[in-house]
N, C-alpha and C positions, 0 to 999 in steps of 0.2 A: 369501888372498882374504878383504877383510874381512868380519865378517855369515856367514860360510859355516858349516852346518851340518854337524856331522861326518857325516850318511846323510840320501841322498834320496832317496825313493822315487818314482821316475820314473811309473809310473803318475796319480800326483796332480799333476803339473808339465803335463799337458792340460788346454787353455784357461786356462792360468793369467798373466795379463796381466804382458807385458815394456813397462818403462821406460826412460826416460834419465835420466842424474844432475839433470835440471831435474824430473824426475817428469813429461812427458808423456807417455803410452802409445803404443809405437809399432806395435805387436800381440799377437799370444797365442801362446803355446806347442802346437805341432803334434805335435814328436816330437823325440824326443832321437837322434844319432846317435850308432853307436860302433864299433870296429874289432873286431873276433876278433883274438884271438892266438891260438898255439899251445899247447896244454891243459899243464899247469893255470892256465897265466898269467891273468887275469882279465883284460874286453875295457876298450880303451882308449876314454874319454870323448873324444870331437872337439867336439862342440858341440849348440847346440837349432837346431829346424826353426822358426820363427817364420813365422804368417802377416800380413803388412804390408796395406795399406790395397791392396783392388782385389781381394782375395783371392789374392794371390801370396807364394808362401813363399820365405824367405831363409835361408841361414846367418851363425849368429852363434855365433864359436869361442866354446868352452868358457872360454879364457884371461880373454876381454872379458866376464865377467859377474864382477858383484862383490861381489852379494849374493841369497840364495835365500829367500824368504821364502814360506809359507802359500798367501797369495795373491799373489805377486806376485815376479815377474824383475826386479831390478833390474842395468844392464851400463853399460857406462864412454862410451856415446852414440858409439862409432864403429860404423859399421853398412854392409856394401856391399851394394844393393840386386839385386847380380845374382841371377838365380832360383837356387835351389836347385838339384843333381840329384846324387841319390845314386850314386855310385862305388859300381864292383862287390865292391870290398873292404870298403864297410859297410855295416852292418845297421839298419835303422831299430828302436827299442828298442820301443817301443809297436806299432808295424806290426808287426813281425814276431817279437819274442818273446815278447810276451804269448801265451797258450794254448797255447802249445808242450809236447808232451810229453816228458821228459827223464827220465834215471833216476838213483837215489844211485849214487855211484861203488863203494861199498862192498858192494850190498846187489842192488844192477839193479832195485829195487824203480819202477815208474813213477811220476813223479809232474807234475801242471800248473802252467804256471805261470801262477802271476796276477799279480808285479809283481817290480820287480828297484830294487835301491839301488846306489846312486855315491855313493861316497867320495871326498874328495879323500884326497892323496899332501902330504909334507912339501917336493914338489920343485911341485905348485902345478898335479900333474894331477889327473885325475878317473878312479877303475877303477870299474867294475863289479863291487864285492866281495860284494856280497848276493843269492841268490835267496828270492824269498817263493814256497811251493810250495801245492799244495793234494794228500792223498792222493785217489788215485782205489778206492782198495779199504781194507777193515779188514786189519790188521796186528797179530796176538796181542791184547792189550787195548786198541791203540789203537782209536779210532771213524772210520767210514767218513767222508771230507770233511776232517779232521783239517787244520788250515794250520799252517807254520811257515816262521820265516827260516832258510836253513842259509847258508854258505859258497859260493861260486862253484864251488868246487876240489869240492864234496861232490856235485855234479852232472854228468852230463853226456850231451850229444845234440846241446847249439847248434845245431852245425857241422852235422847231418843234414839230409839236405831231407826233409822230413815232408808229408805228404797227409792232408788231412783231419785241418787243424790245428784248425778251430772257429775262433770269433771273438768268446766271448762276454767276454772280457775285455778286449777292446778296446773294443767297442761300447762296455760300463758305461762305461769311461775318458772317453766321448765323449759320451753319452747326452742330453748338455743342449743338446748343439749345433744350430742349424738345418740342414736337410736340404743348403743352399746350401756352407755349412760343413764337411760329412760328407761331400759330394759331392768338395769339392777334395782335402781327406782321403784320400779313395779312389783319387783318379788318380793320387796320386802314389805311389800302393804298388803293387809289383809285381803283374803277371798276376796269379800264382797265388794271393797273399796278396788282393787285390781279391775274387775270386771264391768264397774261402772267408767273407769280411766280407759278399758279398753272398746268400750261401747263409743266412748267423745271422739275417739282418734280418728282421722280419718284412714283408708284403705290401707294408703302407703305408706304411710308412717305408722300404721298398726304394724302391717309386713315386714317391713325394715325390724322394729322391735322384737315379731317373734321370732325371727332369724336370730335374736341375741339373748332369749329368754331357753331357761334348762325346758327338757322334755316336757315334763309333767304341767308347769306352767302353759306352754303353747297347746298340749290337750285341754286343760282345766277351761284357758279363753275360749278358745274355740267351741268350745261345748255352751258356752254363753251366749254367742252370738248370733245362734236359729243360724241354721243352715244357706238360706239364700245370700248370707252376709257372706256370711263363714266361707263361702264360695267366691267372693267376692276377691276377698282378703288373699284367699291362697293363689288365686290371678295374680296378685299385686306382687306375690313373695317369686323369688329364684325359681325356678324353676326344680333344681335339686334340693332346694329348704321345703318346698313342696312336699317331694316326694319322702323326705325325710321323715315329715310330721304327718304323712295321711299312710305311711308304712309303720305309725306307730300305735292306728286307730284299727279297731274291729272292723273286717273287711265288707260287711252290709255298709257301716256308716262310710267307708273311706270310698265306697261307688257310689253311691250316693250323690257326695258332694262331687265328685269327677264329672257323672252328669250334671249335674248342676252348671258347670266350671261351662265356657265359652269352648267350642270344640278345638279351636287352634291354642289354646291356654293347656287343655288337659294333655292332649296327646304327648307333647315330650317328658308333660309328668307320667303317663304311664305307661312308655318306653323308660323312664328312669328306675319304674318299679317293677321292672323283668330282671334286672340286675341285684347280685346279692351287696350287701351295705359296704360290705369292706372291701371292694372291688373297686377298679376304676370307670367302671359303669355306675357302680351306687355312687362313685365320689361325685362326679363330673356332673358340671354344669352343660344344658342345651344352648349357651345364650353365649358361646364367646363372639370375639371381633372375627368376622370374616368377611374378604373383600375378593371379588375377581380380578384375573390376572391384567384386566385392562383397565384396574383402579391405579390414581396416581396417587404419590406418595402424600401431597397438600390431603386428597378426601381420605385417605387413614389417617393420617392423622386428627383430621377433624372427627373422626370415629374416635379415637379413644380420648381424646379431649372431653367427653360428655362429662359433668359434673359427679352423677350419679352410678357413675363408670367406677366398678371394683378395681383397686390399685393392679392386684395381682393378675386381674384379666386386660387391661389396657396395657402391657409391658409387652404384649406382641400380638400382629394380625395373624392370621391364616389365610393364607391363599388358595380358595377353591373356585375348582370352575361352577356356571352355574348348574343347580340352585345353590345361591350359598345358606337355605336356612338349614339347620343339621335337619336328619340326615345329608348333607349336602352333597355336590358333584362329585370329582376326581377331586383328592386333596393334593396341592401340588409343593407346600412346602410351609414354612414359617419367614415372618419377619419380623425381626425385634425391634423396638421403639428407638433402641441408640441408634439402630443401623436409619431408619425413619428422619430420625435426627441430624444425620449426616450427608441427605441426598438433596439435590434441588427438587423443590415442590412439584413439578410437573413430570418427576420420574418415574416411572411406571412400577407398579410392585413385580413385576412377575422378571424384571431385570435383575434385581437385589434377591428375588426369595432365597433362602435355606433351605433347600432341597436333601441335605443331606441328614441333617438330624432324624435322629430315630422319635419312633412315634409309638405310644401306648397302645395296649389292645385291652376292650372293655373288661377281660376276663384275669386281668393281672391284678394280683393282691392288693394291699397296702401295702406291705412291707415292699414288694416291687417298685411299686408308685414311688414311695419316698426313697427306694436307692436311684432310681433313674433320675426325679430330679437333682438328688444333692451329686449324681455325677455330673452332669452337664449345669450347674448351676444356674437352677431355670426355678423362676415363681410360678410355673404354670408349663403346662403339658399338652398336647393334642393329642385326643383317644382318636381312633381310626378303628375300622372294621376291615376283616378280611378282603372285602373288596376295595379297599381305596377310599372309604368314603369318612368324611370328618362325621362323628359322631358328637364332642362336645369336646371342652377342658377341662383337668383336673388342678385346681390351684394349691398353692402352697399352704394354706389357712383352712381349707379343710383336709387338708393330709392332716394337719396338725391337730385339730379339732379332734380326730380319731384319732391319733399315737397318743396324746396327753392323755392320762388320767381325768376323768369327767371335772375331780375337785382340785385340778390344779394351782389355780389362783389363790384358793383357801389355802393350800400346802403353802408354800412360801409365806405366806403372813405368820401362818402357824408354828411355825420353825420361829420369828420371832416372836411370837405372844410365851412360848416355853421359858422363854429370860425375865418375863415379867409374873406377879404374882398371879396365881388365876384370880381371887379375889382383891378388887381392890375396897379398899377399906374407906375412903371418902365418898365412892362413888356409890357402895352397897348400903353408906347413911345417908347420902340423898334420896336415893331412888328407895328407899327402905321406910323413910320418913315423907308420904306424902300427903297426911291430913293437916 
C-alpha cells in the first residue's frame, strides 16, 4: 500500500475526510471495522465505515485504500454504495472498543482503553497490534492515570461483554461533530453500546441528538435513562421535539415524566399535545424570536445572533405586546432579518413591522402550512389564535420532516446502489474470510 504508515491509531481516523485518486471528497470516516480472532491472535482489519452524501454509511474494504494520511483517506475510487451493516462476527473499533475495561495478561492488573493501532502485514493486511491503555489505579511508583501503548497479546477481556462500559472516549473521538452527525453515529451501534454513549452525554447534547435520531431510537434512550434524567433531557430538547416524542410514549409513562419536567418546561409541551400531529399546532415550536414594539432593531438582532439559534427560526422576530412568552400579548406583525439588516441599530421594530402578512391558525393542515409558506416565500410562519395571540412558529424543516417519506435519505442513495452489483465480490471475501 503506497503512502501507508507503519501504525494507525484508529481513534484519530474520525471524521477524517476520504478521497478518490481525482481528490474529490466522497465522505468521512465513521469507524473502522475488524474481526476478533481467537486469543492471542490480533483482530483482523476488514475495512472503514465511511459516511457518504445523505448521511448514509458505507463499506469501503481495507484492500481499496491506498494511502492514510493526517487528515485525510485517500482509496483507489471503487466504492459500492450499499448501506453498511455490521455482521455479528465484527466489532466496530471506535463504537465499541474504545472505554472498554481489559486486563494485562500477566499481572490481571485493570486497565482502559482509549485508542488502538493497525498495522499493516507484508501480505497487505491490516491487524490490530497496538493497545493505548490508560491505568485506572497507582501501581508501586507508577502514578494514578498513567497511559501507555503495550501489545495486543499483553491484554485481555475484548471478547467480554462488559456493562457499564462508559463512553467517554468515544464521545472526545467525535466531539466536533454536529448532533445530526452523532445522531447517525449512534444508530448504527448496538443497543447496548448506544445506551451507554447516551448515558456519557451530557443533557444538551444528548437533546440536540435525539431531535436527529428516528422514533424508535429516542424511545429505546429514553427508556435507558430512569426517569428523573429522562426528565431532565426533554427540558433540554425544543419544546415541539418534546412533544413529539412523549406523544409517542404510553400516556401513564408520558405524565409521568411531564411532572417530573420543571413546571414552566412542561406546560408549552402540553399545550403542544392538545393539538393533532399534522397540524400547525402539532408542528410549531413555543420558542420563537419575539420582541416588543419598544425593542430596537441593535437588541433583535442581538436575539437572533444566539449561536444555538435554529437558521429557520432567526430569519424573522415577531412583534408582540407584552407577555411576549407564547401564549403572548396582541400579535402585532412580523420582521424579517433583511429588513433588520437594513435599518439603523437604534430603530424601533414596531416602525418597520409587517403588519400585513397573513398568519396561520393552529388548526390548519400540513398541506395548508406548506402552501402558505411556499406562497409567501417564508422559512417559518407565525401560528396565531382566534384572538390575536402568537401561539408559536411553524418552520420550514419540520414541514418537511412530515411531507418526506420517513426513508428519504436512504431513497436517493438507493436509486444509486441499483447500478452497482448488490454483492460485491472483494468485499464478501474479506468480510467472508475472518479467521
Amino acid at each position: 500500500m503506497s503512502g501507508a504508515p507503519t501504525r494507525v491509531f484508529i481513534a484519530r481516523l474520525a471524521g477524517v475526510a476520504v478521497f478518490d485518486p481525482a481528490g474529490d471528497q466522497v465522505g468521512r470516516v465513521r469507524d473502522v471495522v475488524a474481526a476478533l480472532r481467537l486469543a492471542p491472535r490480533p483482530p483482523r482489519v476488514l475495512g472503514l465505515v465511511v459516511e457518504v452524501a445523505g448521511r448514509r454509511t458505507v463499506f469501503l474494504p481495507i484492500t481499496r485504500v491506498t494511502v492514510f494520511e493526517a487528515d485525510a483517506v485517500i482509496f483507489d475510487g471503487r466504492l459500492n454504495v450499499r448501506r453498511f451493516e455490521k455482521r455479528e462476527s465484527e466489532t466496530l473499533v471506535i463504537g465499541q472498543m474504545l472505554d472498554r475495561t481489559v486486563r494485562f495478561r500477566d499481572t490481571g492488573e485493570p486497565v482502559a482503553v482509549v485508542d488502538v493501532a493497525m498495522e499493516p502485514t507484508r501480505t497487505r493486511d491490516w491487524l490490530v497490534g497496538k493497545v493505548a491503555v490508560r491505568r485506572r489505579t497507582g501501581r508501586g511508583l507508577r502514578k494514578r492515570g498513567e497511559s501507555l501503548v503495550v501489545n495486543w497479546d499483553d491484554v485481555e477481556g475484548f471478547s467480554a461483554v462488559e456493562y457499564g462500559q462508559g463512553a467517554a472516549g468515544l464521545i472526545a473521538a467525535f466531539e466536533r461533530l454536529k448532533p445530526a452527525d452523532l445522531a447517525n453515529i449512534m444508530h448504527e451501534l448496538p443497543e447496548k453500546r448506544r445506551a451507554e454513549v447516551a448515558v456519557a452525554l451530557d443533557d444538551e447534547r444528548l437533546a440536540d441528538i435525539l431531535e436527529e435520531l428516528p422514533e424508535d431510537d429516542q424511545i429505546e434512550i429514553l427508556g435507558k435513562l430512569g426517569v428523573d434524567r429522562a426528565a431532565d433531557v426533554l427540558e433540554a430538547m425544543g419544546p415541539d421535539d418534546a412533544a413529539d416524542l412523549l406523544g409517542d410514549l404510553p400516556t401513564e409513562q408520558r405524565e409521568q415524566l411531564l411532572t417530573l419536567m420543571e413546571p414552566h418546561e412542561a406546560a408549552p409541551v402540553r399545550r403542544l399535545l392538545t393539538y393533532p400531529d399534522h397540524s400547525a399546532g402539532g408542528l410549531m415550536t413555543t420558542a420563537p424570536v419575539v420582541v416588543p414594539p419598544d425593542a430596537t432593531v441593535a437588541e433583535a438582532l442581538a436575539l437572533i445572533r444566539r449561536p444555538d439559534m435554529n437558521p429557520a427560526l432567526a430569519a424573522q422576530v415577531y412583534v408582540c405586546r407584552p407577555p411576549t412568552a407564547t401564549p403572548t400579548g396582541r400579535y402585532l406583525g412580523t420582521v424579517h432579518f433583511q429588513k433588520l439588516l437594513r435599518e439603523p441599530p437604534p430603530t424601533l421594530v414596531s416602525g418597520i413591522v409587517d403588519a400585513e402578512l397573513d398568519t396561520l391558525r393552529p388548526t390548519m393542515s400540513l398541506e395548508a402550512v406548506a402552501m402558505f409558506l411556499a406562497t409567501y416565500n417564508l422559512v417559518a410562519g407565525a401560528v396565531v389564535d382566534e384572538n390575536g395571540h402568537l401561539l408559536g412558529s411553524v418552520t420550514i424543516d419540520d414541514v418537511l420532516d412530515h411531507l418526506l417519506p420517513e426513508d428519504w435519505r436512504e431513497a436517493v442513495m438507493d436509486a444509486a446502489a441499483e447500478e452497482s452489483a448488490d454483492r460485491d465480490p472483494e468485499e464478501e471475501a474479506l468480510r467472508g474470510d475472518t479467521q
